[in-house]
C-alpha distance (Angstrom), angle and dihedral (degrees) to the residues before:
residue distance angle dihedral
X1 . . .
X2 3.90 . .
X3 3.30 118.5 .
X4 3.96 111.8 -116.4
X5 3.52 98.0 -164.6
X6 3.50 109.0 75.9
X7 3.90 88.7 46.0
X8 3.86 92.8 54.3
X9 3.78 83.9 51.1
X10 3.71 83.9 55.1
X11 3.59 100.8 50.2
X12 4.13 94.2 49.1
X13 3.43 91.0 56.7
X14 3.88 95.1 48.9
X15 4.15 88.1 48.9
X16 4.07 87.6 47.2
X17 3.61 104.2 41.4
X18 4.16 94.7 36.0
X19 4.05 121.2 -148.4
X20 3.39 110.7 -55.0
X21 3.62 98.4 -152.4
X22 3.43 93.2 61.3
X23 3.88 120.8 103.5
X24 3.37 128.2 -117.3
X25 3.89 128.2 -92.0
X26 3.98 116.0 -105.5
X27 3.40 116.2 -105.9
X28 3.83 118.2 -105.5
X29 3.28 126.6 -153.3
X30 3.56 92.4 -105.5
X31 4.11 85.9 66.6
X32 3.69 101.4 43.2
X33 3.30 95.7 114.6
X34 3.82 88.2 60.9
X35 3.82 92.3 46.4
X36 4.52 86.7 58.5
X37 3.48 95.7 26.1
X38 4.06 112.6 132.2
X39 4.17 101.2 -81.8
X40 3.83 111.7 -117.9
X41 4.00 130.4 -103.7
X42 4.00 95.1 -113.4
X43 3.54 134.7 99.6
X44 3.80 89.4 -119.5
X45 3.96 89.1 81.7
X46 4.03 95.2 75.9
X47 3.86 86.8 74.5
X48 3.60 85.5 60.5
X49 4.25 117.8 127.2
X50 3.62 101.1 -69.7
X51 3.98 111.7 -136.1
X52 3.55 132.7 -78.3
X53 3.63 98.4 -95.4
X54 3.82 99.9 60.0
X55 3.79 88.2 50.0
X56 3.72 117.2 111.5
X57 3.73 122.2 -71.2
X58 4.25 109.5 -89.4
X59 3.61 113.7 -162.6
X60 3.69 116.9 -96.2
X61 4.06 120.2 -101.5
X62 3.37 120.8 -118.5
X63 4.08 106.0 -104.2
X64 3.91 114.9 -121.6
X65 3.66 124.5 -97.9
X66 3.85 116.8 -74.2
X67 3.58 104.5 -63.6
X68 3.77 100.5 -10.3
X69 3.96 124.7 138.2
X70 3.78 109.0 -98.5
X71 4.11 118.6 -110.5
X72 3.73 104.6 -78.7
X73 4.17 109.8 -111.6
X74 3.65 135.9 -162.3
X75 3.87 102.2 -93.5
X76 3.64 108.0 -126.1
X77 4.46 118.6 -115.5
X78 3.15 108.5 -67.5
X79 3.70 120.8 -123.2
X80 3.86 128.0 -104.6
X81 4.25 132.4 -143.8
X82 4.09 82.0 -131.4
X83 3.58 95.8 51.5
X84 3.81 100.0 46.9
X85 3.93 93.5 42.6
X86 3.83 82.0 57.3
X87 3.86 103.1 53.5
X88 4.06 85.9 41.8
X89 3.87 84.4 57.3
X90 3.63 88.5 54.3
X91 3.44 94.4 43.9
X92 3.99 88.3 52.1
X93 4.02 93.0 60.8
X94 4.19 95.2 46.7
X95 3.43 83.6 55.2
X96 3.65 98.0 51.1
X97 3.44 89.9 45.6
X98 4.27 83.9 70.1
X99 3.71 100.0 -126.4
X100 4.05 113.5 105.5
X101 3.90 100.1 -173.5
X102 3.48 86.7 75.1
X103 3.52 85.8 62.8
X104 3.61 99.1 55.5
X105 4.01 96.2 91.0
X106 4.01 82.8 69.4
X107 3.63 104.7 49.0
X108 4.14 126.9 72.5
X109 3.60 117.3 -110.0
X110 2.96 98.7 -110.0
X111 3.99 100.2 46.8
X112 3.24 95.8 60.3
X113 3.89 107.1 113.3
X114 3.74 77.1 80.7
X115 3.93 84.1 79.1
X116 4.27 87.7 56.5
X117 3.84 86.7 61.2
X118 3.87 120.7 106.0
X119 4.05 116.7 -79.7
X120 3.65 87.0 -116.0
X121 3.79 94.8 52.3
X122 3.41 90.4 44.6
X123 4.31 87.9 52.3
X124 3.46 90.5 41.3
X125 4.21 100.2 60.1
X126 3.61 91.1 34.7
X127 4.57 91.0 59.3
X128 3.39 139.2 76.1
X129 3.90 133.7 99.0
X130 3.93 105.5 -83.4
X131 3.72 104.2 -115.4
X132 3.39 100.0 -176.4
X133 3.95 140.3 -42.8
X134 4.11 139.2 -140.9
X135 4.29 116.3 -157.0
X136 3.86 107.1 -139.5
X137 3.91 103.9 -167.3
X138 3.36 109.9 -67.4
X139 4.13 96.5 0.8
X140 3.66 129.6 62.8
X141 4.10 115.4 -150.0
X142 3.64 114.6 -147.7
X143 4.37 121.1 -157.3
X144 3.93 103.0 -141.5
X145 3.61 122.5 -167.0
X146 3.97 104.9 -118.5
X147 4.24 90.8 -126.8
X148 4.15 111.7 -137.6
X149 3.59 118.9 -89.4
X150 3.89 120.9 -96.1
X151 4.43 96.8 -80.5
X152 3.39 92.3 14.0
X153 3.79 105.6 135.5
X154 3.71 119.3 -143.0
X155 3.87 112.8 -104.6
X156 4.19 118.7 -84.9
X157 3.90 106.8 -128.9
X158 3.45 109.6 -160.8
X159 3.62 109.4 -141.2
X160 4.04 124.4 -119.4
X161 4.02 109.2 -102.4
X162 3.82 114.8 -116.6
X163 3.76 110.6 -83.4
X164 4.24 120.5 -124.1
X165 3.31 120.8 -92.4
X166 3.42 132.7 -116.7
X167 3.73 144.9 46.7
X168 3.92 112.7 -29.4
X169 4.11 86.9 16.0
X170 3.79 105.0 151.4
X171 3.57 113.9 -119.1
X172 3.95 113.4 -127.9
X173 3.76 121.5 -135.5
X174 3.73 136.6 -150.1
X175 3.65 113.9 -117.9
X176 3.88 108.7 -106.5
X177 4.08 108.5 -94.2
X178 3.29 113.8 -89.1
X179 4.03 108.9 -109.2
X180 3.32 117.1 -100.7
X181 4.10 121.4 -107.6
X182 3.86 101.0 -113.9
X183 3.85 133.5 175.5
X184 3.97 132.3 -169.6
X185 3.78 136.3 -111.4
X186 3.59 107.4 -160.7
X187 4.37 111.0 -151.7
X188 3.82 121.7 -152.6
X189 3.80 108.5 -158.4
X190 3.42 101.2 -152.6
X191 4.07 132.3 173.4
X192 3.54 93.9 -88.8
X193 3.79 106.9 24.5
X194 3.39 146.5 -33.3
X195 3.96 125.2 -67.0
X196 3.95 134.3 -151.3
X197 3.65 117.3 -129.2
X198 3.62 109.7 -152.3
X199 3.91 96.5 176.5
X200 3.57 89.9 49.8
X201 4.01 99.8 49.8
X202 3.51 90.7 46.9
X203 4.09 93.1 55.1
X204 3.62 94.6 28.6
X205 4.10 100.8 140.1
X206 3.67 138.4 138.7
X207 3.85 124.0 -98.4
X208 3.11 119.3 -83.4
X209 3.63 115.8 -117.9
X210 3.76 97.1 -165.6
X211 3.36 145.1 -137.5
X212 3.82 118.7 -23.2
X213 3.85 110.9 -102.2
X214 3.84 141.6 131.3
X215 3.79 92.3 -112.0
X216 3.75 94.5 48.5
X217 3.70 108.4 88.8
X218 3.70 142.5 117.2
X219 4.02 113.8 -96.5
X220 3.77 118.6 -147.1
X221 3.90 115.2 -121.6
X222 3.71 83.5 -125.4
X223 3.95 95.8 56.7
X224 3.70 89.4 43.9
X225 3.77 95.4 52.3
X226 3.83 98.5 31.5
X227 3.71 95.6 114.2
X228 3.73 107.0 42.0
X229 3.28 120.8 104.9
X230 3.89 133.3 -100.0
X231 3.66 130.8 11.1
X232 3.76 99.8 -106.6
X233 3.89 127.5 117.3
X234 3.91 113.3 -56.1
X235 4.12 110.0 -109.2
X236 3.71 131.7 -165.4
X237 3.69 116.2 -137.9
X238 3.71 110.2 -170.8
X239 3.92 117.8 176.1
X240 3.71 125.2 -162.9
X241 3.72 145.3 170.1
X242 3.74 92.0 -83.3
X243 3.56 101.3 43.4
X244 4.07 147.6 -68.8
X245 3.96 130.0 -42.3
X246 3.66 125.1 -171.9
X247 4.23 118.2 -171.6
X248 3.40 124.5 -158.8
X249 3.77 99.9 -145.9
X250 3.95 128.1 -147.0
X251 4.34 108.3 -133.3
X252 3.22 86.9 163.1
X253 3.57 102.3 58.2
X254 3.62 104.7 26.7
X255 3.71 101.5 32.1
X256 3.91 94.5 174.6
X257 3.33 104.0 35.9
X258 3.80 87.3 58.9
X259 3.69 93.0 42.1
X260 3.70 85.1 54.0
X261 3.30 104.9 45.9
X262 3.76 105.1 46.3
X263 3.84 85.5 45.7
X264 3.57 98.9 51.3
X265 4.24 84.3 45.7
X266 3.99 92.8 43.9
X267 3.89 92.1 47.8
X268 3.51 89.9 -112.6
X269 3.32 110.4 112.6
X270 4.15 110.0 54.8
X271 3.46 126.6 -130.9
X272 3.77 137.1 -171.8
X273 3.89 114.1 -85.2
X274 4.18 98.5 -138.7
X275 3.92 97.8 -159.5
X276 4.22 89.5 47.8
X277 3.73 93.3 24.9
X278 4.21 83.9 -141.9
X279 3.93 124.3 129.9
X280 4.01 105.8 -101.5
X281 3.80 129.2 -170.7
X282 3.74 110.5 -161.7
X283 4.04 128.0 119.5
X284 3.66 94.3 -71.8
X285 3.69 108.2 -162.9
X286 3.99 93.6 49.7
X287 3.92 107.5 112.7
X288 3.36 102.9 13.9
X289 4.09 138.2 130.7
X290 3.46 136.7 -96.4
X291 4.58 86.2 -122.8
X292 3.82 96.7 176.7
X293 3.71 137.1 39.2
X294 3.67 144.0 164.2
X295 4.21 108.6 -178.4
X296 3.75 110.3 -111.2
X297 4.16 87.6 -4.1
X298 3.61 115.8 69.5
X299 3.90 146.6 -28.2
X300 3.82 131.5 -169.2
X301 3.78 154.8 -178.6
X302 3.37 151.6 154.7
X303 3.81 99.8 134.0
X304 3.68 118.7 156.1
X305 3.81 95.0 -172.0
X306 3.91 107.5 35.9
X307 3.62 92.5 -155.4
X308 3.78 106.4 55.9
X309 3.51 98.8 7.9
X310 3.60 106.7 -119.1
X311 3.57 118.5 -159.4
X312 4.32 120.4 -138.8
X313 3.89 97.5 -87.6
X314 3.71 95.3 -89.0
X315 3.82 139.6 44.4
X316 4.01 124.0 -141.4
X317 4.32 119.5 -138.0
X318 3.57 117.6 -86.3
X319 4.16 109.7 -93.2
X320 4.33 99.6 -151.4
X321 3.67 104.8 178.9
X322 3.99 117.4 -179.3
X323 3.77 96.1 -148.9
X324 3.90 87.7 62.2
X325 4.09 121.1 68.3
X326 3.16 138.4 169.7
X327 3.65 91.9 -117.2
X328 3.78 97.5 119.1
X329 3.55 136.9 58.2
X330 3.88 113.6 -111.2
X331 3.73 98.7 50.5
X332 3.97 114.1 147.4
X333 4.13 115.6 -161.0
X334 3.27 141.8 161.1
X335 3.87 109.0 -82.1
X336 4.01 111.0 -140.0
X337 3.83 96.1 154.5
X338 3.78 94.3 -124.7
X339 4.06 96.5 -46.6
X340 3.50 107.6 118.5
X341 4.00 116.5 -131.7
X342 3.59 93.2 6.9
X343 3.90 103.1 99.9
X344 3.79 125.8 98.8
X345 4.02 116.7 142.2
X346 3.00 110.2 13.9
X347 4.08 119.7 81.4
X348 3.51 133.8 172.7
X349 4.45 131.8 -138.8
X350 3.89 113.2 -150.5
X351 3.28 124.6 -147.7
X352 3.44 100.4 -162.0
X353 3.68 136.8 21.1
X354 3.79 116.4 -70.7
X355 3.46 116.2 178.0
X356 3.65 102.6 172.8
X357 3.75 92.4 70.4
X358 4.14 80.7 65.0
X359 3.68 104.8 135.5
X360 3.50 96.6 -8.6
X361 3.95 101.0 84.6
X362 4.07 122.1 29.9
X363 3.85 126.0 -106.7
X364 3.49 116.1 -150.0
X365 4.18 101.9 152.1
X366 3.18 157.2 10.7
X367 3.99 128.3 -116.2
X368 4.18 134.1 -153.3
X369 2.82 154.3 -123.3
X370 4.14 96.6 25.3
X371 4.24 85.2 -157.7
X372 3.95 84.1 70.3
X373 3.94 100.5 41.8
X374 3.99 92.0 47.1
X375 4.07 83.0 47.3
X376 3.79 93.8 50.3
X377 3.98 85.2 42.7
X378 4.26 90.2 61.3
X379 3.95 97.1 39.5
X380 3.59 95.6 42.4
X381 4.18 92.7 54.2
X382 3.84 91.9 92.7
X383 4.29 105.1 116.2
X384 3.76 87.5 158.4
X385 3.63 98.1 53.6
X386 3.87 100.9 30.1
X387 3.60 87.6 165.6
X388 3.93 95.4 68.3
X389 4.26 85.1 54.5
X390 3.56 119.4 126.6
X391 4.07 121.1 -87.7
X392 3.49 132.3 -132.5
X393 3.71 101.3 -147.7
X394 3.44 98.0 -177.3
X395 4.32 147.8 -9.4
X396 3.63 113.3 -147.1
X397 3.73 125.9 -177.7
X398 3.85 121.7 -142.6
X399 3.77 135.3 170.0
X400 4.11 107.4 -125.0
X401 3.49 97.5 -116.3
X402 3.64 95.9 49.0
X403 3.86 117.8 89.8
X404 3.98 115.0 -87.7
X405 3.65 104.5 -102.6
């Protein structure tokens, strides 16, 4: 006779312990606070849910129609200050604890030679006193106050000397306080928690508004668009040497990257000449190269000098909006290579969805037909022969129900 003991025993501690090959539930919105909740000190966080980049490969959507609106979705929660400051706090003790895998559940994939810095890098971009913080979309920037270096001694303020007395006395001041030395902690709300940007705290900045001039101003979308014809939605129509886009584009959620764009492509809006170092107004885009490509990913450009890239003079503020991802091929942003707030004319198509550039880049349309992006993708994949790259002969602007030109 078998003994049934043992395999009771057995069976318990199956029931108890659960399979542990099985994945983890979703999180409902009834557990978000779990899923942004501050991550624990213990070495049992690096088996937390990796990011949503390394997940398995989902087949790719079929893009929209040339210039069409893409399917409305359900925008994902939006992030909160409270929540981010939170996970950052956790964040703060795994690193003090002097182990960075456990980290790696917070970081992007691809940021993650941020983990092969020293400990006390790693401590030091991580701390400060959060001052305050501003959500952006999908990503929540936090103000940290830069805390003095170990010796440092706190700054001697000398106070003001007592003022004379009597009628007509001038009143002494204090000097205005000095402002406090701050740095940034960029937040990625993702799907299943929030992620630390290191690339993007370390560049965080404002735009740059450029250099004074006449010329250099920002152009309404209305004065830029005040003569065409019709009352319809506003399309891009951007020909090249291996065939015809048109781009739905987005006013109304990315107000000025639109305004920028359609400017800079009408002649409109001036930007900075980098050979003559003048203020131009001409069509800018017409003439230029395909610059960057990734086949069947990406392509971009926008590059007034085709040798270093020069950007217009002056960069625009970074327009995240939650109800628009990058989960479709077609999108067209506002390229600024990872700097926040330092984009302006040159934009990007994708030609497949990429959602690590989530809240990172700007969306502000949507391109057709997908055959001619994935095309332009493949010829324009040439960095040794730059010269053979694809051309944009010419952006046009038209108003949807006016006739294609």
């Amino acid at each position: 006779m078998i003994p049934r003991i043992p395999v009771l025993l057995l069976a318990a501690m199956v029931v108890a312990c659960g399979d542990p090959s099985a994945p983890n539930p979703p999180a409902t919105p009834a557990a978000t606070s779990r899923t942004v909740s501050a991550p624990a000190a213990s070495p049992r966080v690096a088996s937390a849910p990796t990011a949503p980049a390394e997940e398995a490969a989902r087949p790719v959507p079929a893009a929209p129609a040339a210039g069409a609106s893409p399917a409305p979705v359900a925008p994902p929660s939006a992030p909160t200050v409270d929540e981010a400051r939170q996970v950052l706090e956790g964040m703060r003790a795994l690193a003090a604890a002097g182990n960075p895998s456990t980290l790696v559940p917070y970081i992007p994939k691809r940021d993650r030679g941020f983990l092969h810095r020293p400990a006390t890098e790693i401590q030091a971009a991580l701390s400060g006193k959060v001052l305050d913080g501003q959500v952006q979309g999908g990503r929540v920037v936090l103000t940290l106050e830069i805390p003095p270096a170990p010796g440092d001694k706190a700054p001697i303020v000398q106070a003001p000397s007592n003022p004379a007395r009597g009628k007509g006395a001038a009143t002494a001041k204090s000097p205005p306080p000095a402002p406090l030395p701050v740095r940034f902690a960029v937040m990625l709300r993702r799907a299943i928690g929030y992620r630390y940007d290191p690339v993007a705290s370390e560049r965080w900045a404002p735009p740059d508004p450029g250099a004074p001039d006449p010329s250099n101003r920002d152009v309404p979308l209305a004065e830029t668009v005040s003569d065409l014809p019709g009352k319809g939605r506003l399309v891009a129509v951007i020909d090249t040497s291996e065939g015809r886009l048109e781009c739905g584009l987005f006013p109304e959620k990315a107000p000025r990257a639109v305004a920028t764009f359609v400017g800079l492509a009408r002649g409109r809006r001036a930007f900075q000449d980098p050979a003559t170092k003048t203020w131009d107004r001409r069509p800018f885009y017409d003439g230029q190269l395909v610059t960057r490509a990734r086949p069947g990913i990406f392509f971009s450009f926008g590059c007034a000098d085709r040798v270093a890239c020069a950007g217009p003079g002056f960069s625009i503020p970074d327009e995240p909006d939650l109800s628009l991802r990058h989960d479709l091929p077609g999108r067209l942003g506002i390229d600024n290579l990872g700097r926040p707030n330092q984009g302006a004319a040159r934009v990007y198509i994708t030609a497949a969805p990429d959602p690590d550039r989530d809240d990172r880049a700007t969306i502000f349309g949507q391109c057709g037909p997908l055959e001619t992006i994935q095309r332009i993708t493949q010829a324009a994949d040439r960095e040794s022969r730059p010269q053979d790259s694809v051309i944009i002969r010419q952006v046009t602007i038209r108003r949807e129900e006016s006739p294609t030109p």
